[in-house]
C-alpha positions in Angstrom: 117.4 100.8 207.2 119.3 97.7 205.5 118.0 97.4 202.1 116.5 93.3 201.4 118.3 91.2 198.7 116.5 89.7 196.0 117.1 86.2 197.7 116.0 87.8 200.9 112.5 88.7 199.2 112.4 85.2 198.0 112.6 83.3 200.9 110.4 85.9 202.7 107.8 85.6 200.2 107.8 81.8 200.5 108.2 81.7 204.2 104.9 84.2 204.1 103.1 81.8 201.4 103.5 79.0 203.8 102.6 80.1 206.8 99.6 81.5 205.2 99.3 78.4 203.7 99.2 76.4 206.7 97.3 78.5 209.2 94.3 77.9 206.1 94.7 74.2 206.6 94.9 74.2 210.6 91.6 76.8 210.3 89.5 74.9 207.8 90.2 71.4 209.6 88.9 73.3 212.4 86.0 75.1 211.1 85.6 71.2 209.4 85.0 69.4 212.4 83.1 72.5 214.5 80.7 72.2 211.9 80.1 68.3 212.0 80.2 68.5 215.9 77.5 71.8 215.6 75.5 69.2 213.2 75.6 66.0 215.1 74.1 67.7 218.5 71.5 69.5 216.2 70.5 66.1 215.3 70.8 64.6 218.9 68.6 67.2 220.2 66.1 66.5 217.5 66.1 62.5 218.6 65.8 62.9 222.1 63.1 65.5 221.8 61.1 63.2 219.4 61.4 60.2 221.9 60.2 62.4 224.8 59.0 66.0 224.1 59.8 68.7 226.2 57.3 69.6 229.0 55.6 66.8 228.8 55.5 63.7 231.1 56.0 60.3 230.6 55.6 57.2 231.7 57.9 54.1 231.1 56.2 52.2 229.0 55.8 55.0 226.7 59.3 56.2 226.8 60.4 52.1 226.0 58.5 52.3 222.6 59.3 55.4 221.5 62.9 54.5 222.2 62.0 51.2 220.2 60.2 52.9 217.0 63.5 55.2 217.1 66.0 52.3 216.9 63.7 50.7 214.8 63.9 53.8 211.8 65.9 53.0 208.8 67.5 56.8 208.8 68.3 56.7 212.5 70.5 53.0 212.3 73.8 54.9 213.0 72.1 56.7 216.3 73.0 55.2 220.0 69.5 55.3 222.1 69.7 54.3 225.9 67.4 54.9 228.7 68.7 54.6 232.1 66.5 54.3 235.0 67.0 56.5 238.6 69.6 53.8 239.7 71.2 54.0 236.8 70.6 51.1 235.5 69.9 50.1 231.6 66.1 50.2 230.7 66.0 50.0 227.2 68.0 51.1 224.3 70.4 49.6 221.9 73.9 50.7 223.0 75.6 50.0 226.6 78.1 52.6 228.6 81.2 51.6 230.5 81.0 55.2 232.3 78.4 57.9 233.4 78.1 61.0 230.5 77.2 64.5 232.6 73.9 66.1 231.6 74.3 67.9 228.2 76.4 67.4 225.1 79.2 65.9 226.0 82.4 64.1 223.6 82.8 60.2 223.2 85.7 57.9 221.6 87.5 54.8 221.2 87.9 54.5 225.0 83.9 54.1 225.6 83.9 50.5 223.6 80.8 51.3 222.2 80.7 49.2 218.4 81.5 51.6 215.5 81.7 54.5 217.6 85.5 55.9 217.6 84.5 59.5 217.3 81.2 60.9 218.5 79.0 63.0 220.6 76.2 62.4 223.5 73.2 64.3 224.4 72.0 63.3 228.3 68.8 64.9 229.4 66.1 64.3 232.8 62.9 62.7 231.3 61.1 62.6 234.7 61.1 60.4 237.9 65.1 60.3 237.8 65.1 58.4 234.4 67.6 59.6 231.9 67.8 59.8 227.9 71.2 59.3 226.5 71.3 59.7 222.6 74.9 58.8 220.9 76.0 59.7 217.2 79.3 59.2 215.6 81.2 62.5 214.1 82.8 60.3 211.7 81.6 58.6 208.6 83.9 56.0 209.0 86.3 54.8 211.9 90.0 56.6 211.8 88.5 59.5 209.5 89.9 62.2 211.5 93.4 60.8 210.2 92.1 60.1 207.1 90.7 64.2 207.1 94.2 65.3 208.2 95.9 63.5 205.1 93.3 65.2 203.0 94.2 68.8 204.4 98.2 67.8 204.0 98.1 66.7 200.6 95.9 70.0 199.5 97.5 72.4 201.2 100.8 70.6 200.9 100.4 70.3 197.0 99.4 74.3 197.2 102.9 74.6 198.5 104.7 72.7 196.7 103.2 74.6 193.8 104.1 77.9 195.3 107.4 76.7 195.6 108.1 75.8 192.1 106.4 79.1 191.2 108.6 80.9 192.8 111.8 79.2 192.2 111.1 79.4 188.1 110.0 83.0 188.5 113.7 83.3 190.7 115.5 81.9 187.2 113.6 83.7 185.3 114.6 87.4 186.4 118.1 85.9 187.8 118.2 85.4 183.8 116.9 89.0 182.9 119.2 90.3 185.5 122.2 88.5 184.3 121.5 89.4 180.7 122.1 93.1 181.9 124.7 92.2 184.4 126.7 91.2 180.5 125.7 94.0 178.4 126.9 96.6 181.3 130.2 94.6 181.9 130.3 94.8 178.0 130.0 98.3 177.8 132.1 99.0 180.3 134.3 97.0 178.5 134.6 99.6 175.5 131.8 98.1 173.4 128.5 100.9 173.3 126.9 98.9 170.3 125.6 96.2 172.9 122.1 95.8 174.3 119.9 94.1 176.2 117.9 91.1 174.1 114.4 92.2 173.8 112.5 89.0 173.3 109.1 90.5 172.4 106.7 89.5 174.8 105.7 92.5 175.7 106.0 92.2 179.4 107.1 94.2 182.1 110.8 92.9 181.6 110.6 93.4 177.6 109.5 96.8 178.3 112.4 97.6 181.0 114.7 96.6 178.6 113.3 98.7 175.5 113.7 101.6 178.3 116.8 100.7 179.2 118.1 100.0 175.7 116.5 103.4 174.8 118.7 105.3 177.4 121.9 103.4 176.1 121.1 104.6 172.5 120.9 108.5 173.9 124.0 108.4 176.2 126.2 106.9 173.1 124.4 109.5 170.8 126.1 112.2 173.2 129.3 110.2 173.8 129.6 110.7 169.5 128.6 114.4 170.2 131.4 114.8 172.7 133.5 113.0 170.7 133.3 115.1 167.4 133.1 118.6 169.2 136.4 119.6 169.7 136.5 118.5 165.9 134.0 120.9 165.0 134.5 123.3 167.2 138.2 123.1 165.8 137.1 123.6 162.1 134.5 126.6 162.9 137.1 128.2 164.6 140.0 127.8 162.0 138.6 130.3 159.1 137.6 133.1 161.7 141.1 133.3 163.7 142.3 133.0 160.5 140.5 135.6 159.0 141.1 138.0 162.0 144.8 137.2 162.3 145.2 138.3 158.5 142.9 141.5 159.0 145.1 142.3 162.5 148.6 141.7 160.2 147.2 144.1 157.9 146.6 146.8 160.9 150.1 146.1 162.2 151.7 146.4 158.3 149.7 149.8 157.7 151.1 150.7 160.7 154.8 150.2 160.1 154.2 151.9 156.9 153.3 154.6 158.4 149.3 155.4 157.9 147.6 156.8 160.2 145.6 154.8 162.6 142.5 156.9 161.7 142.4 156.0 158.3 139.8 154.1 156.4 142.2 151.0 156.1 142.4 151.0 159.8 138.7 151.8 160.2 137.8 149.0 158.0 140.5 146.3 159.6 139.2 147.4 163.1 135.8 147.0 162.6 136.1 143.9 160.4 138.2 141.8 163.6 135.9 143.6 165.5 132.6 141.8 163.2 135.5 138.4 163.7 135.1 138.9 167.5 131.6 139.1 167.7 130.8 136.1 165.6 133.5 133.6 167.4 131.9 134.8 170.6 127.9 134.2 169.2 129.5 130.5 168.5 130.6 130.2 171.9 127.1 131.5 173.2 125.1 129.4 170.9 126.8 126.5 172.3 126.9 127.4 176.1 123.2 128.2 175.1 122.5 124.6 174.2 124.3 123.2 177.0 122.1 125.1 179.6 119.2 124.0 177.9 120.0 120.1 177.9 121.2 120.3 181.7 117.2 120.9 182.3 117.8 123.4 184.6 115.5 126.1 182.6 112.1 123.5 183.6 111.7 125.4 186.7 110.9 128.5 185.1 108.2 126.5 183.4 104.1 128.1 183.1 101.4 127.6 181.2 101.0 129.4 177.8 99.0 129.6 174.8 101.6 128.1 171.9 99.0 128.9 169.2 99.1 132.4 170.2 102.7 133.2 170.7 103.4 131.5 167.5 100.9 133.8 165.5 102.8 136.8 167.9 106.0 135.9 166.3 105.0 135.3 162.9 103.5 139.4 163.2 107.2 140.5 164.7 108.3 138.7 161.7 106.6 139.6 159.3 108.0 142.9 158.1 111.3 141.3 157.7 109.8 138.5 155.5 108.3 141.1 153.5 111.9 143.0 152.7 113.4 139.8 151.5 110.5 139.0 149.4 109.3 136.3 151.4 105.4 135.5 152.1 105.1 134.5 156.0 101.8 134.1 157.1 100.0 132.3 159.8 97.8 129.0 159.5 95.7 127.2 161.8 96.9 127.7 165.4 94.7 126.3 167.6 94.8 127.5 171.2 96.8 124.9 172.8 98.0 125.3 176.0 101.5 123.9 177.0 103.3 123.9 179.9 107.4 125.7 178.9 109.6 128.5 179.1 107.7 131.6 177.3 111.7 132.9 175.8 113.0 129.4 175.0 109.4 128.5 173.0 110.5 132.3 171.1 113.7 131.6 170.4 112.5 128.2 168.5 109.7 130.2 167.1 112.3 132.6 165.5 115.1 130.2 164.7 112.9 128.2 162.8 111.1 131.2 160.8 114.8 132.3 160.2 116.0 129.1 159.0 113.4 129.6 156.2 113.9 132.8 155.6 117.8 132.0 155.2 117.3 129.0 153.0 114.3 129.4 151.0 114.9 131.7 148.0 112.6 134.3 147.5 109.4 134.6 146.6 108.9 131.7 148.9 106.3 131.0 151.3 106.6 130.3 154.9 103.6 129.1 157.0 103.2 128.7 160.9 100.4 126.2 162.5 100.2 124.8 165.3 97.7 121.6 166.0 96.3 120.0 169.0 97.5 116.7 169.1 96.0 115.1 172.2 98.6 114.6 175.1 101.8 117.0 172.9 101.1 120.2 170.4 102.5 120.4 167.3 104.0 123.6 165.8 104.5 123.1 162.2 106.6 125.7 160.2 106.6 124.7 155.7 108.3 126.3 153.1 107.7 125.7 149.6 111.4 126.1 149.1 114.2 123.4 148.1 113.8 121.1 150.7 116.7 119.4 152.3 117.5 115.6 150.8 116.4 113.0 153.1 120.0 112.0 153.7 121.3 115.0 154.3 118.2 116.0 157.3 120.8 113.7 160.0 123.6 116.5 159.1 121.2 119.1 159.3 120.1 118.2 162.8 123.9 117.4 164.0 125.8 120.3 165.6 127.9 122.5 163.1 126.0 120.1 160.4 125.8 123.4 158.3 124.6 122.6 154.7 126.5 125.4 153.4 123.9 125.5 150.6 120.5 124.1 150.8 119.7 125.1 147.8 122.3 123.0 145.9 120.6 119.7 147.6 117.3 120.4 145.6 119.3 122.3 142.5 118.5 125.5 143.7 120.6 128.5 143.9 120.1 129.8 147.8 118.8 133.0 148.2 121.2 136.2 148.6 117.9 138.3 149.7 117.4 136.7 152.8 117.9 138.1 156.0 121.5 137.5 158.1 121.1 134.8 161.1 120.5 135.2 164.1 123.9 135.7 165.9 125.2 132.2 166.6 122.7 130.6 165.5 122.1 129.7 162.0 125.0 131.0 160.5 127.4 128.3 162.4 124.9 125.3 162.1 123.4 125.3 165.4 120.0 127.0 164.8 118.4 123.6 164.5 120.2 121.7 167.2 119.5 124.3 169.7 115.5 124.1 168.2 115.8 120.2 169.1 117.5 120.6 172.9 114.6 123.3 173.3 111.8 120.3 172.2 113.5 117.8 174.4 113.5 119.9 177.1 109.8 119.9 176.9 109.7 116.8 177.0 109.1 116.5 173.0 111.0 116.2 169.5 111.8 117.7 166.1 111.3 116.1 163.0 112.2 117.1 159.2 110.0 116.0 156.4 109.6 116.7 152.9 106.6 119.3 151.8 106.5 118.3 148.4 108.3 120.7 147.3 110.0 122.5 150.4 110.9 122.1 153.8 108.3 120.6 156.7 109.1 121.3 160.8 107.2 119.2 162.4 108.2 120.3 166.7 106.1 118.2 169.2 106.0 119.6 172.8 104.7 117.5 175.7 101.0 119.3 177.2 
């Protein structure tokens, strides 16, 4: 089915508007002059029973004055009365006929020559011994009213679309305008410049808002345009001091070789297993990040059901627990509420224990970690503090930012970092990613992450859509 333009809407729209507009006017003239016509032979009716009531017989004499007192009524001067006798001829009455009316109601005009009369109606009845009643009444107040009535109905209902008409056509500039606004912020970003956007003018209205949304969906593609462009950057520069590392530790294998020791020793035991640690930790990287990219492709929704957060965050903080407690650390649960959200039970874990980790890592001992989670209408929030050093407000961007390791929280705040803390979780923490991949796991839920000072320490704040 062919799609309609924008002009095609338009004109259909005001093709619509008009023929609505004028089937109104052709119905209300009509439904006008029914009702006058419906009124005038009420009246008629009325007159000619009142000169000579039904089932009851009368003579001519009687039927002369009544038509008389009738004509004679101040209210009744715009009534026609004639009484015609069995030949037909004129008895009494105050109007004259150039033809014969049938019996019933029956239409006059211009063509009868009656004085007065260019529009009207006639009631003819029997009133005994072959004598008729004919009782006329204009339809109009005035002569030529029915044009007069159809100028009326033209200049409302023309007026009505006229006003359509410039309704529409400003409401046409109008979002031509909006339109073309965006048509020059896309050519301009297709023409290398991402900083553009569409002017929001403040309004609130529904174009205002589109272009907030759109603006909004500009801001997060050129936000991952920069992350593409710095990865192979920072990729580059994590994977510089490993190789680097394991191609010194795999010379000194090949050198203890040539010199002759045996590959059993504890120089070769301690070079293999070293590259081997190498290995392991350039291939975490590449998991972490492959990780991340799964969870931002959305694919992981379907597996989506509905859990208690507050519980599986008190769950993890008891699986934690016991390492807390080796590296001095005080974990312990706060309020977590029972709020139910709808996610993936392992990704929600994984941010549980990347986030406990990240304290555990960065916080110097005896410091205290606290878990909550809140019931915050239509998202939950899972809250994780530390009383530790804290991370400086302009550093929390670097911190969020992939491979934004800050080698040593501690130093931001003036701290030494703690050497009893736990090691990362592989991948994670230890090559800046921990938090990023927290942050892909909130959007994915339709949420965000959010650092914050805890006067003194570090607050979480992750809000997940119910």
């Amino acid at each position: 089915m062919r799609r309609a333009s924008f002009r095609g809407l338009m004109l259909g729209f005001v093709l619509l508007i008009v023929l609505a507009t004028v089937i109104t006017g052709i119905a209300a003239y009509y439904a006008s002059v029914s009702t006058i016509r419906h009124l005038v032979d009420q009246r008629l009716s009325l007159v000619s029973t009142a000169i000579a009531p039904e089932g009851t017989a009368h003579d001519t004499t009687t039927l002369i004055q009544g038509v008389a007192d009738m004509t004679g009524q101040r209210d009744t001067g715009d009534i026609g009365i004639l009484l015609l006798g069995a030949g037909g001829e004129r008895i009494a009455g105050n109007v004259r006929l150039n033809r014969v009316l049938p019996p019933g109601l029956s239409s006059m005009g211009a063509d009868d020559h009656i004085a007065g009369l260019t529009s009207g109606r006639a009631f003819v009845r029997e009133v005994g011994g072959g004598r008729r009643l004919v009782v006329v009444a204009e339809t109009e107040p005035f002569d030529q009213y029915d044009g007069a009535r159809l100028l009326i109905y033209l200049g409302g209902f023309g007026s009505i679309i006229l006003i359509v008409l410039l309704g529409v056509l400003l409401f046409g500039r109008l979002v031509g305008a909006r339109i073309a606004e965006v048509r020059r912020t896309v050519d301009t970003i297709i023409g290398g410049d991402m900083d553009r956007r569409i002017p929001v003018i403040g309004d609130r209205s529904a174009f205002d808002e589109q272009a907030r949304a759109f603006n909004g969906m500009l801001d997060r593609i050129q936000q991952l345009m920069e992350e593409v462009r710095n990865v192979s950057n920072d990729i580059s520069h994590e994977l510089r001091t490993p190789l680097t590392r394991l191609r010194g530790k795999l010379a000194l294998l090949r050198d203890h070789r040539e010199s002759g020791d045996a590959p059993g020793g504890d120089a070769g035991r301690m070079g293999l297993g070293g590259a081997l640690e190498d290995v392991d930790d350039l291939l975490a990287m590449f998991n972490a990040i492959l990780r991340i990219a799964e969870i931002e492709s959305g694919e992981r929704r379907k597996g989506f059901a509905r859990l208690d957060l507050g519980a599986l965050a008190a769950e993890i903080v008891a699986v934690m627990e016991p390492v807390a407690e080796e590296s001095g650390h005080r974990l312990s649960v706060g309020d977590c509420a029972p709020v139910v959200v709808q996610g993936d039970r392992q990704l929600l874990t994984q941010l549980l224990i990347n986030l406990v980790e990240n304290a555990l890592r960065h916080a110097p001992a005896p410091a205290r970690i606290r878990v909550s989670v809140r019931d915050g209408g239509a998202m939950a929030e899972l809250v994780i503090v530390d009383d530790g050093p804290g991370i400086a407000a302009n550093l929390r961007d670097v911190a969020m930012r992939r491979f934004g390791r800050l080698e040593q929280r501690g130093k931001v705040a003036g701290v030494a970092p703690s050497t009893s803390a736990p090691p990362p979780a592989q991948g994670l923490s230890g090559h800046g990613l921990g938090l990023p991949l927290v942050d892909a796991i909130a959007r994915l839920h339709g949420g965000e992450m959010a650092l914050a000072d805890a006067g003194p320490g570090l607050k979480v704040t992750v809000m997940l859509c119910r």
